[in-house]
C-alpha positions as CSV (number, residue, x, y, z in Angstrom):
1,X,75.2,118.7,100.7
2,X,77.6,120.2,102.5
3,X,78.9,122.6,100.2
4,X,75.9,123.5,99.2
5,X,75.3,124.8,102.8
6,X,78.1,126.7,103.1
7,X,77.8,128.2,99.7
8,X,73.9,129.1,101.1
9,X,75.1,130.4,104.0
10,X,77.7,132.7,101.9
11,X,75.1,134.2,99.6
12,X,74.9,132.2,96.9
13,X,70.9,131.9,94.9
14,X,69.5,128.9,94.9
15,X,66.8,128.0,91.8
16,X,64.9,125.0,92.2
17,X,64.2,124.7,88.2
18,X,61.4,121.7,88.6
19,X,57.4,122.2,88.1
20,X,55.1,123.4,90.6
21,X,53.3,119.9,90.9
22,X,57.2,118.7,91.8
23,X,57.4,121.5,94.8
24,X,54.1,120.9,96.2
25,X,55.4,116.5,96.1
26,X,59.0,117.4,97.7
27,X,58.6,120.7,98.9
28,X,61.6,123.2,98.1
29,X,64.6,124.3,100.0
30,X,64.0,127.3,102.1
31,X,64.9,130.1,100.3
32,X,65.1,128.6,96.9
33,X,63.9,130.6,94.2
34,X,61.4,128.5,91.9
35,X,61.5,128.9,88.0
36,X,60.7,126.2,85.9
37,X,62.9,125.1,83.1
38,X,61.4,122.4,81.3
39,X,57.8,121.9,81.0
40,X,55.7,118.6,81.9
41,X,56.3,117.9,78.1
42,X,60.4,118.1,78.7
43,X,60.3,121.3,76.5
44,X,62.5,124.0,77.5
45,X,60.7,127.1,79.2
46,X,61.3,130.2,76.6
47,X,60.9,132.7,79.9
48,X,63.2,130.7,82.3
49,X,66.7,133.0,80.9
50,X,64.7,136.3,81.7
51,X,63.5,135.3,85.4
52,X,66.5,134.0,86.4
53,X,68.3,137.2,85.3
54,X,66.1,139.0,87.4
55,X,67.6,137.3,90.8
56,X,70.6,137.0,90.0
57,X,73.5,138.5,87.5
58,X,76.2,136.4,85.5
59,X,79.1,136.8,88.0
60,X,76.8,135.6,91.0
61,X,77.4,132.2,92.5
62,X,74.2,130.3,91.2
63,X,73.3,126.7,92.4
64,X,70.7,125.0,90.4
65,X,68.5,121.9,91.5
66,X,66.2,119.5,90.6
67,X,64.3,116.1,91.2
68,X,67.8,114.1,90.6
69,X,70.4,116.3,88.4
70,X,69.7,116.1,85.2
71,X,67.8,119.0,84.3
72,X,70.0,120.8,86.5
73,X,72.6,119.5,85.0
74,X,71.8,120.4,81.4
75,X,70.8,124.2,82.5
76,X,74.1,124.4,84.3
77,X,76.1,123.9,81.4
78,X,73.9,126.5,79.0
79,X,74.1,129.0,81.2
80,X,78.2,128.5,81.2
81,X,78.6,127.8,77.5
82,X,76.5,129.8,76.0
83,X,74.7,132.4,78.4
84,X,78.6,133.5,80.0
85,X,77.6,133.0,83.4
86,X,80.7,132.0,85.3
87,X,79.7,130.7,88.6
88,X,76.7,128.1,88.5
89,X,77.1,124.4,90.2
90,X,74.9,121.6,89.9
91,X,73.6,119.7,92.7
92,X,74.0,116.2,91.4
93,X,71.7,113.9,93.1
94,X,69.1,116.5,93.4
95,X,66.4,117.3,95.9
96,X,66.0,113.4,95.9
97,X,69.5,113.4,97.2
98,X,69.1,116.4,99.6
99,X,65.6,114.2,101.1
100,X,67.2,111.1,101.6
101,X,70.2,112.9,103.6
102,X,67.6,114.1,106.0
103,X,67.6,117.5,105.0
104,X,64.8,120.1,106.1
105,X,62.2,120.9,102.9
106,X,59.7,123.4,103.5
107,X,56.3,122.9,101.7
């Protein structure tokens, strides 16, 4: 959680890829940008490439989060392998993670 503080503070975009029933549960980091990923069905959201291109390009630090990682996770790795970004990171425990550290959410 540190890390991902500092890379916050340094400019990076933050994309909390869970549903909107999962932000309104948790709330979201401030400043996160919110575009789903995977629908309540686990099906991957055709539209999610195209948004997040529109915040952000494929040489921008990108951090991605969700409930606990793995969606995250998986998104993380497309984007390197096969989308050519070069600079996305994971955060592995997730918001869950971020909660239980006593980090500020806002709803």
């Amino acid at each position: 959680n540190i890390a991902l503080k500092e890379m916050l503070v340094n400019g990076a975009t933050l994309t909390d890829l869970r549903r909107q029933t999962e932000w309104k549960n948790t709330g979201v980091i401030e400043g996160s940008h919110k575009i789903t990923a995977f629908n309540r069905y686990g099906k991957f959201v055709r539209s999610f490439p195209q948004k997040l291109a529109r915040i952000s390009n494929k040489n921008q630090t990108i951090i991605l989060i969700c409930r606990s990682g793995n969606r995250s996770s998986i998104i993380a790795n497309m984007l390197v392998e096969q989308a050519g970004y070069s600079k996305v990171y994971n955060v592995a425990e997730g918001i869950l993670k971020w909660i239980k550290d006593g980090n500020s959410v806002i709803k």
